[in-house]
Every structure is written in structure tokens, then in C-alpha cells.
C-alpha positions as CSV (number, residue, x, y, z in Angstrom):
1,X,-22.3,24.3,-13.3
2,X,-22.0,21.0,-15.0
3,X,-24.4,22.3,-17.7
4,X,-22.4,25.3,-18.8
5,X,-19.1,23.1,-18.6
6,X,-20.3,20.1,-20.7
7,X,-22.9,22.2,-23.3
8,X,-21.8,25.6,-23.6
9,X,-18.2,25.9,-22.1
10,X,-16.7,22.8,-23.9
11,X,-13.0,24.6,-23.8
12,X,-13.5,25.6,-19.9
13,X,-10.0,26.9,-18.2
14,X,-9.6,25.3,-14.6
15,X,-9.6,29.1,-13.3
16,X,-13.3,29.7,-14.9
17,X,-14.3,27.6,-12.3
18,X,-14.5,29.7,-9.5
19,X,-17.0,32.2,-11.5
20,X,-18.8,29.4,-11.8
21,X,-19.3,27.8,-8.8
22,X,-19.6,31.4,-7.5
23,X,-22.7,31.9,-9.2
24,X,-24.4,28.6,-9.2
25,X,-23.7,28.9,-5.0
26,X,-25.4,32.4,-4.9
27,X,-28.5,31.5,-7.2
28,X,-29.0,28.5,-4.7
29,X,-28.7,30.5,-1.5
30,X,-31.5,33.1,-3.4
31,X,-33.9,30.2,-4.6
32,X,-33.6,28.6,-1.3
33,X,-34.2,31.8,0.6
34,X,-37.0,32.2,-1.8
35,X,-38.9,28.7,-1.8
36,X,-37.5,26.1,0.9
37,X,-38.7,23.2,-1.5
38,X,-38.0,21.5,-4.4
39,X,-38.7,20.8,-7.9
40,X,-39.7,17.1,-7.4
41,X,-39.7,14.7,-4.6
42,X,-38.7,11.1,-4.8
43,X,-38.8,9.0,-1.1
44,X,-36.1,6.1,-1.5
45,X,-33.5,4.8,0.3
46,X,-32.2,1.5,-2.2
47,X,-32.7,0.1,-5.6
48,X,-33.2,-3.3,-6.7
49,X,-30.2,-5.3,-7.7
50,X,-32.1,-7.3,-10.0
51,X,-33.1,-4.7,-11.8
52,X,-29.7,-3.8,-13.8
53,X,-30.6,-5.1,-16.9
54,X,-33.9,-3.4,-17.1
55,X,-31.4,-0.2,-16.4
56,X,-29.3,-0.8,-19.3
57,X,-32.8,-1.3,-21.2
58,X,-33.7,1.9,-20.5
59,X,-30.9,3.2,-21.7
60,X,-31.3,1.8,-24.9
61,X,-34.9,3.3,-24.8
62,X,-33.7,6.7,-24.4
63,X,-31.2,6.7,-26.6
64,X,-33.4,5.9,-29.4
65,X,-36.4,8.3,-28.0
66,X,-33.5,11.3,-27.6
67,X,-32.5,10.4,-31.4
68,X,-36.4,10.9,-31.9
69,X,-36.5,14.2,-30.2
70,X,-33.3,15.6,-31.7
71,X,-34.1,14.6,-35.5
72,X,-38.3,16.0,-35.1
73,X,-36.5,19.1,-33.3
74,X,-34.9,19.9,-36.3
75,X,-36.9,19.2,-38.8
76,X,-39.6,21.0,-37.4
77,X,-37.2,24.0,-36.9
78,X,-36.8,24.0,-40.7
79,X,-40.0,23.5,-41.5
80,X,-41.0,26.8,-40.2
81,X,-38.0,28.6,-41.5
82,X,-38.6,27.8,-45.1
83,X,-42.4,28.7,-44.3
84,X,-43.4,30.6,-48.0
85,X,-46.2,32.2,-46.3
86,X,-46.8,35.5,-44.7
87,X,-45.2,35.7,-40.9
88,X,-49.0,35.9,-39.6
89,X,-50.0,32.6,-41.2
90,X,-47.4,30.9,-39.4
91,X,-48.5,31.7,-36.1
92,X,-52.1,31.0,-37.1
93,X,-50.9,27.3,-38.2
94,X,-48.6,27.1,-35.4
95,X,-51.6,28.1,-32.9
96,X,-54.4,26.2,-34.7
97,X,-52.1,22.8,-34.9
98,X,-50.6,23.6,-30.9
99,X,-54.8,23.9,-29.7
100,X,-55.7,20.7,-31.6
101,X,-53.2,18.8,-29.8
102,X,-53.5,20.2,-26.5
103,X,-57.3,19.5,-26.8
104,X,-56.5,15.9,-27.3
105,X,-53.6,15.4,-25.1
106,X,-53.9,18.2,-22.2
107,X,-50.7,17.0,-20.6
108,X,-48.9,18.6,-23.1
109,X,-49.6,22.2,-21.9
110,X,-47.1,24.2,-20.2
111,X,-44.0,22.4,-18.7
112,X,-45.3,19.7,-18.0
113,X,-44.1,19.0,-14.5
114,X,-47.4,18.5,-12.8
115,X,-47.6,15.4,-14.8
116,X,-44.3,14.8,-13.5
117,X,-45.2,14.7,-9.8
118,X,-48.1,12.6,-10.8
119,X,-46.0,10.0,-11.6
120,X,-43.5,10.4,-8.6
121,X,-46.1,9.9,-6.3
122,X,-47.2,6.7,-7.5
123,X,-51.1,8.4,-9.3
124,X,-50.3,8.0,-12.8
125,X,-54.0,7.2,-13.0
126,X,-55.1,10.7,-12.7
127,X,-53.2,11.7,-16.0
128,X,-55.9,11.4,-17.9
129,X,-58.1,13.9,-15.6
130,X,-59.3,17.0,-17.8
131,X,-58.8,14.9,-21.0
132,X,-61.4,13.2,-24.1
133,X,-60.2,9.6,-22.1
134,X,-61.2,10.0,-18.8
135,X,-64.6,9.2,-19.3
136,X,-63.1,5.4,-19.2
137,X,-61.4,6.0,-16.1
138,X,-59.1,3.5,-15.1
139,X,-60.6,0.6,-16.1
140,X,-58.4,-0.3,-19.4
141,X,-54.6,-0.2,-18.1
142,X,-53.5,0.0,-22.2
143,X,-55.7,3.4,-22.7
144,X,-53.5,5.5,-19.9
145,X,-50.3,3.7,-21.8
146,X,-51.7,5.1,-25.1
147,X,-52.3,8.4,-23.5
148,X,-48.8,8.6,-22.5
149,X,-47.4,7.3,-26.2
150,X,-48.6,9.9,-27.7
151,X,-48.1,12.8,-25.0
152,X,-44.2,11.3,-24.9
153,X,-44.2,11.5,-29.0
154,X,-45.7,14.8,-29.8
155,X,-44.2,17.0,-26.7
156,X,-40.9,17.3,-29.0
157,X,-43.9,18.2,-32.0
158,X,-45.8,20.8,-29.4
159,X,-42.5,22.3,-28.6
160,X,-41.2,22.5,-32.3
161,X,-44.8,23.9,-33.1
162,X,-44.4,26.2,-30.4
163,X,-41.0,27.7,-30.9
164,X,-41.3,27.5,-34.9
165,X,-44.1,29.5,-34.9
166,X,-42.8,32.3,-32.9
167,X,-43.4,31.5,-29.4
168,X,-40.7,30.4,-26.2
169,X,-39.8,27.4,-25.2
170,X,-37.1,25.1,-25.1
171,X,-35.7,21.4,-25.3
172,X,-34.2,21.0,-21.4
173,X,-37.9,21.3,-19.8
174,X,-39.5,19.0,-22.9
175,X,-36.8,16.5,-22.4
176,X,-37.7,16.0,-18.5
177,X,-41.2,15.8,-19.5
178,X,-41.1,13.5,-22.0
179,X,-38.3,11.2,-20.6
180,X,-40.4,10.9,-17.2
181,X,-43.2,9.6,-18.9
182,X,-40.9,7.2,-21.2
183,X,-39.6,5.7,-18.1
184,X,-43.0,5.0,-16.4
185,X,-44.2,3.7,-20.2
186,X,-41.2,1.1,-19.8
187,X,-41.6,0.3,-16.5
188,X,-45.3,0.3,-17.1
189,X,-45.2,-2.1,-20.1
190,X,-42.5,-4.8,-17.8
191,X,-44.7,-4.8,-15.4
192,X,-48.1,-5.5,-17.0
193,X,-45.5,-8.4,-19.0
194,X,-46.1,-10.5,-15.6
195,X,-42.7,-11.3,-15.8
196,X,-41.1,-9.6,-13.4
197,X,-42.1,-6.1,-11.2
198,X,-39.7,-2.7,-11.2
199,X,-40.3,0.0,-9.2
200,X,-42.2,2.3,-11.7
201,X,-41.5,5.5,-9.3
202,X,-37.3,4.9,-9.9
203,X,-37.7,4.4,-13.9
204,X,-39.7,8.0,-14.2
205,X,-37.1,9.5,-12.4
206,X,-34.1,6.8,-14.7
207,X,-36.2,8.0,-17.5
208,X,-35.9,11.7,-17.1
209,X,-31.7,11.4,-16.8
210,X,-31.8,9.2,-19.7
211,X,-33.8,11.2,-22.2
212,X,-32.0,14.4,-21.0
213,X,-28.2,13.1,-21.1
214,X,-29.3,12.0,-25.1
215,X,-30.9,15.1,-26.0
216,X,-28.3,17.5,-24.4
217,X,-25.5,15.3,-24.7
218,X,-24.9,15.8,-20.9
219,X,-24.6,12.7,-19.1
220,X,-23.2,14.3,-16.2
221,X,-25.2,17.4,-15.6
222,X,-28.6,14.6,-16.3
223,X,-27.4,12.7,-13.7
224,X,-26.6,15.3,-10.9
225,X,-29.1,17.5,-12.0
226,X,-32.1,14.7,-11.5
227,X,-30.9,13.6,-8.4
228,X,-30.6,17.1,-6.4
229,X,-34.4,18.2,-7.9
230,X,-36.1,14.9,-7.2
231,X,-33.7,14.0,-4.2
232,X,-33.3,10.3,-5.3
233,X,-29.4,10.6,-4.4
234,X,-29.8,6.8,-3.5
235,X,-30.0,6.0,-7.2
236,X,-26.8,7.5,-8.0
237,X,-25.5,3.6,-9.7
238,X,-28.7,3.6,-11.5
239,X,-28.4,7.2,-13.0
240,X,-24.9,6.8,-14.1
241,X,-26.1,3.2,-16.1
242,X,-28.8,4.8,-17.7
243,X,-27.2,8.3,-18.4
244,X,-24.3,7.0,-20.1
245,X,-25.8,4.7,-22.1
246,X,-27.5,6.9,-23.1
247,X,-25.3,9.4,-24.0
248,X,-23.3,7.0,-25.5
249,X,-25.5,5.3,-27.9
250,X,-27.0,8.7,-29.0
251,X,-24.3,9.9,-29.9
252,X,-23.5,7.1,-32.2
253,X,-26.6,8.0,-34.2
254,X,-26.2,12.2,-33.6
255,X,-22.8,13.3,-32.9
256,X,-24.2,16.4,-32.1
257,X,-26.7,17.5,-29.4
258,X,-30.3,19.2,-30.0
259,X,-28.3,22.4,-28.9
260,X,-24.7,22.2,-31.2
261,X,-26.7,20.4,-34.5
262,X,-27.7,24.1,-35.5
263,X,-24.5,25.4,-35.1
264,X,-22.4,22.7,-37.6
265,X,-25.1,23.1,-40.2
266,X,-23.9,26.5,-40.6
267,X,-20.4,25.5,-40.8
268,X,-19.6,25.5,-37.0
269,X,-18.1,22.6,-35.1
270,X,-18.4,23.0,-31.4
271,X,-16.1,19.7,-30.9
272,X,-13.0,20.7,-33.1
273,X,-10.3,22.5,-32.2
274,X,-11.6,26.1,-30.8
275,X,-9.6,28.2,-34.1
276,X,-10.7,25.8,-36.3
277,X,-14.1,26.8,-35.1
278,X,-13.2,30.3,-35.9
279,X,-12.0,30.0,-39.7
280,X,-14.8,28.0,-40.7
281,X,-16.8,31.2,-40.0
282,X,-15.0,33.1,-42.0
283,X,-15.9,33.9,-46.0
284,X,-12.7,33.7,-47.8
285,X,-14.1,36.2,-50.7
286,X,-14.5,39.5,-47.9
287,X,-10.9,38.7,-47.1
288,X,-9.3,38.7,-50.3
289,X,-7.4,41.4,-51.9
290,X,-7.4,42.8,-55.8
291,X,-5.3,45.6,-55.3
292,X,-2.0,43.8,-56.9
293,X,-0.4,45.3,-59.3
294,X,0.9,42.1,-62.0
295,X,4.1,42.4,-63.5
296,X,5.5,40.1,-67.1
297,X,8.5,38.0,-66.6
298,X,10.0,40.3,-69.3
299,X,9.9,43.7,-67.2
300,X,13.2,45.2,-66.7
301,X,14.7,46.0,-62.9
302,X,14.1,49.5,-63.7
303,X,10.4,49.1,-64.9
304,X,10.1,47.2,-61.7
305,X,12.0,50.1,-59.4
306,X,9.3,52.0,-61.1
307,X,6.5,50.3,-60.2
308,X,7.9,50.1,-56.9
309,X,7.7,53.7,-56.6
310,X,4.1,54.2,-57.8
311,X,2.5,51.3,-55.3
312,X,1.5,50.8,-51.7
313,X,2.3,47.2,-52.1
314,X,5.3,45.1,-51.2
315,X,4.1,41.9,-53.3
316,X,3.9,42.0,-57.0
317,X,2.3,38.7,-58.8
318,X,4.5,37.7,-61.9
319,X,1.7,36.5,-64.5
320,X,2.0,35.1,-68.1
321,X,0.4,36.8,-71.1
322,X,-2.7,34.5,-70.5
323,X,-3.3,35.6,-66.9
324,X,-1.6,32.5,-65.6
325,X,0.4,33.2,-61.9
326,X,4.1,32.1,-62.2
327,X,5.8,33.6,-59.1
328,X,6.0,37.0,-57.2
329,X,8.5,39.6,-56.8
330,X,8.5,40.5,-52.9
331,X,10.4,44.3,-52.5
332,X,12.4,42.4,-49.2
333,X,13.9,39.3,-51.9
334,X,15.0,42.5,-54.7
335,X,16.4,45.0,-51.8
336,X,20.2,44.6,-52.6
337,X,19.1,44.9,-56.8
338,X,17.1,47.7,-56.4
339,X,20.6,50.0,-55.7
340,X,22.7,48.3,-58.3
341,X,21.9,50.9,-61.3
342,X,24.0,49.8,-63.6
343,X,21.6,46.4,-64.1
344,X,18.6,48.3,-64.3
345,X,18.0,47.4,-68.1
346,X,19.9,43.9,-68.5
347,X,18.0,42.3,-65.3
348,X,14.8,40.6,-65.4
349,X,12.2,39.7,-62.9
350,X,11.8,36.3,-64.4
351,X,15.6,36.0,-62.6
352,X,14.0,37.9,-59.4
353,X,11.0,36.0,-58.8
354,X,10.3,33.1,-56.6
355,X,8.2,30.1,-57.4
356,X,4.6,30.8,-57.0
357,X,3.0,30.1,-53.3
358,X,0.3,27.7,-52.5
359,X,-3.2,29.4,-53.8
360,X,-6.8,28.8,-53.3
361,X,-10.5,29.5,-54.7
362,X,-12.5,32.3,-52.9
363,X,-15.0,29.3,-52.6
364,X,-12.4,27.4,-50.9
365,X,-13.9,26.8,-46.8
């Protein structure tokens, strides 16, 4: 529900929400009746005091990443429209390039969650199972951080690749992904510091809100939404740190999320006032009219009754000889002259007229 108010239904009316909570309360009876589980589980009961300003760190580290994931999103996506190629050589680049990194990095196949629930119980050492590295095991801590570098960096890339080249997929899923395995590479890299020790479970699941409330621009859905699928309700505190920071210093650097940036590079701005919204769609040129009929400054109240007569207009443009507009004759401002007769020759529109109205260029937006 929070995710259609805050991304899609930025306008909501209080009486949509009914509808709303209608649905999202039927979907949950039918998943629950469906699978009695959930998405993720998380077994914790507090959160370390001490650990606020590693919270606010992570914020700042998910801010940045989200920036990272918004700005490759997009580029990608143009990328691939502006392909010159035939529509076949696209997929073959976009399936060739997707293989090659999959082959290297095998977490980033599919969703990603089983990577996910790796990390939430506490064996990130078997993400390297099926892949080129785990012929070295466990025995160098750095390679599994490499490993999860890169897979963090070039999920928004497999994604892109994916959905540029013709395929499905979608930013919500990457964004858990990748923002579960930038919390455990934070946490990961304190922790080997010697300085101090974090609980590396809590930042994967801090990591996740994080990356999702920058990406979406969401702060609130990312932070209800991670804490009913992993059930870590007890870092509610943490969630809101990290989630609004977030959301607050990514949208410093992107106003707009990965989901509204399309939309206002074609003209439309989700956050302005709803008609403004509207009229920046619209093409000035499809709504202007030709069909005027101009009349000189010198035309006679007769010539003009004439003209009257012959048109389907009510608004006549009063032009100079060079074509330049200097007033209109409306037929409501010239009622009570049209019936005096005996004026029809000595009367001229240049005393009819009115001044000419604001104009504009058909390029005008």
C-alpha cells in the first residue's frame, strides 16, 4: 500500500485508501493461504546502541550506491534504445554480455534472493559455491569481499543488460539484491578493520532498506516492507536511520527516482502540480488553429458585417499590411454596431478593435 502511495499514487485522495488496503489485505490472506512462510527470515530481538553511527554510515553508503544504480540504469536504458543495429543483434549482445557475466559472477542469476538468505543466516562463505573462486575456498577473507564488489556493481549492469535487450526484469528485486550485499560489504569491511564488531546479519538486512528507499525514492515502503519479509520488526529505529538518510541524500544528487527519471525526460514531472503534469504533454502546434479570417484596420463596418456573415468564426485578427497582429475584432465587443446601418461606411475596425492578447510560438512548452 505504501508503495503505490509514495511511487505511483503521489496525489492519493484519503478515500482511495480503502481500495487500497482492500486489496493489499486480500492478496495477503491468498499468499498466506497459499505459502504459510516468508520471503526472508531474520532472528533478533535488539540492536546495538553503539552502533548508530555505523547506521548513519550506511546511509551514506547507500545513498551514493542508489545514485550508482539510478545513473547506470539509465544510461544503459539509452544505450540500447539508440542501438543502430538490427533488433536481433541486440539480443545477441545483450545475451552474449549477460552469459559472460553470469559465468564470472553466478550470483547474479535470477533474483538473487538465495544469496540473500545466505547472508541472513550468517554463511556468506558459501557465496562463492558454483563460481571460478571457490577453488580458494575460504581461506582469503578479501576474495569473498571482491566477489561481492563486483556482484553488488554489475547486478544494476545485468539488469540493464537484461531489460535493454528485450528481456523482463526490474529495479525493486535488483535493489534488495544488491543493497543486501552492500550492507554485509560494510559491515564486512568494519569488522575485518579490528576496530570495532557490528552485527553483519542487521546491516544486510539495513542495507537492503537503504539501497531500496534511494533507488525508489520510498523511504517508507523500504522500511515496512523489509521489516514484514525478513521479520526484523525489532530494528524498526535502525531502518528509519538508514532509510531516510538515504532517501534524503539521494535525492540531493537525483531528484527523481529510477522509476519517475524516464518520465521528466520526456517532459513529465511527477512532483509538480498534477495539471501542470498534464500541459506539459501537450504539443502546442496540434492545438492551434489557422482557420482566422484577418481583417486591415481600414475595413469598413459593413465589409466587416460581411465577413461576419460568410464565417464560422466569432474572432477576427486585425493585421497590418506586413502580416504584423495589432488587435481582434470579437462579434460579442461589435454587437450594438453591427445594427446601426447608417455607420456602415464611415466606421472603422481600427475604432472597433481591442489591443492584441498575449501570443505565443507553436514551439512554446
Amino acid at each position: 500500500m505504501l508503495f503505490a502511495v509514495e511511487t505511483i499514487l503521489l496525489e492519493l485522495p484519503a478515500q482511495y485508501f480503502i481500495p487500497l488496503l482492500i486489496s493489499s489485505a486480500t492478496a495477503t490472506v491468498v499468499s498466506k493461504a497459499l505459502y504459510a512462510g516468508q520471503p526472508f527470515v531474520l532472528i533478533t530481538t535488539s540492536w546495538p546502541v553503539d552502533a548508530v553511527p555505523f547506521y548513519v554510515l550506511l546511509g551514506l553508503f547507500t545513498a551514493f550506491f542508489s545514485v550508482y544504480m539510478i545513473r547506470t540504469y539509465h544510461w544503459s536504458e539509452h544505450f540500447f534504445e539508440r542501438w543502430p543495429g538490427l533488433r536481433w543483434s541486440k539480443v545477441a549482445l545483450g545475451g552474449l554480455t549477460l552469459g559472460g557475466l553470469i559465468f564470472l559472477f553466478p550470483t547474479l542469476y535470477g533474483e538473487g534472493y538465495n544469496t540473500v538468505e545466505l547472508l541472513l543466516r550468517g554463511h556468506p562463505e558459501h557465496i562463492t559455491d558454483g563460481s571460478i573462486f571457490s577453488v580458494y575456498q575460504d581461506n582469503n577473507p578479501w576474495l569473498l569481499l571482491v566477489l561481492v564488489l563486483f556482484s553488488m556493481l554489475l547486478k544494476v549492469v545485468a539488469t540493464s543488460i537484461t531489460v535493454g535487450s528485450g528481456g523482463n526484469g526490474g529495479m525493486f528485486g535488483s535493489s534488495l539484491f544488491a543493497g543486501a550485499l552492500g550492507g554485509f560489504f560494510f559491515a564486512r569491511i568494519i569488522n575485518l578493520s579490528g576496530l570495532v564488531h557490528i552485527p553483519e546479519v542487521h546491516f544486510v538486512v539495513l542495507g537492503m532498506a537503504g539501497t531500496l528507499a534511494g533507488v525508489i525514492h520510498a523511504p517508507l515502503t523500504a522500511i515496512f516492507l523489509i521489516a514484514e519479509i525478513t521479520g526484523g520488526y525489532a530494528l524498526f529505529v535502525p531502518l528509519m536511520l538508514v532509510s531516510s538518510s538515504s532517501y534524503l541524500i539521494t535525492k540531493y544528487f537525483e531528484p527523481y527516482s529510477v522509476y519517475t527519471r524516464k518520465l521528466t525526460a520526456r517532459g513529465v514531472d511527477v512532483y509538480a502540480n498534477k495539471d501542470r503534469g498534464l500541459l506539459a504533454q501537450l504539443d502546442p502546434r496540434q492545438l492551434l488553429k489557422t482557420d482566422f479570417i484577418p481583417v486591415r484596420p481600414s475595413t469598413s463596418l459593413g465589409e466587416l458585417v460581411d465577413i461576419f456573415r460568410h464565417s464560422s468564426r466569432d474572432l477576427f485578427p486585425v493585421v497590418a499590411a506586413g502580416g504584423r497582429l495589432l488587435g481582434v475584432v470579437s462579434l460579442n465587443s461589435v454587437r450594438d454596431a453591427l445594427f446601426d446601418d447608417a455607420h456602415y461606411a464611415t466606421t472603422r475596425v481600427r475604432e472597433l478593435m481591442k489591443p492584441a492578447p498575449p501570443w505565443w510560438a507553436p514551439t512554446t512548452t
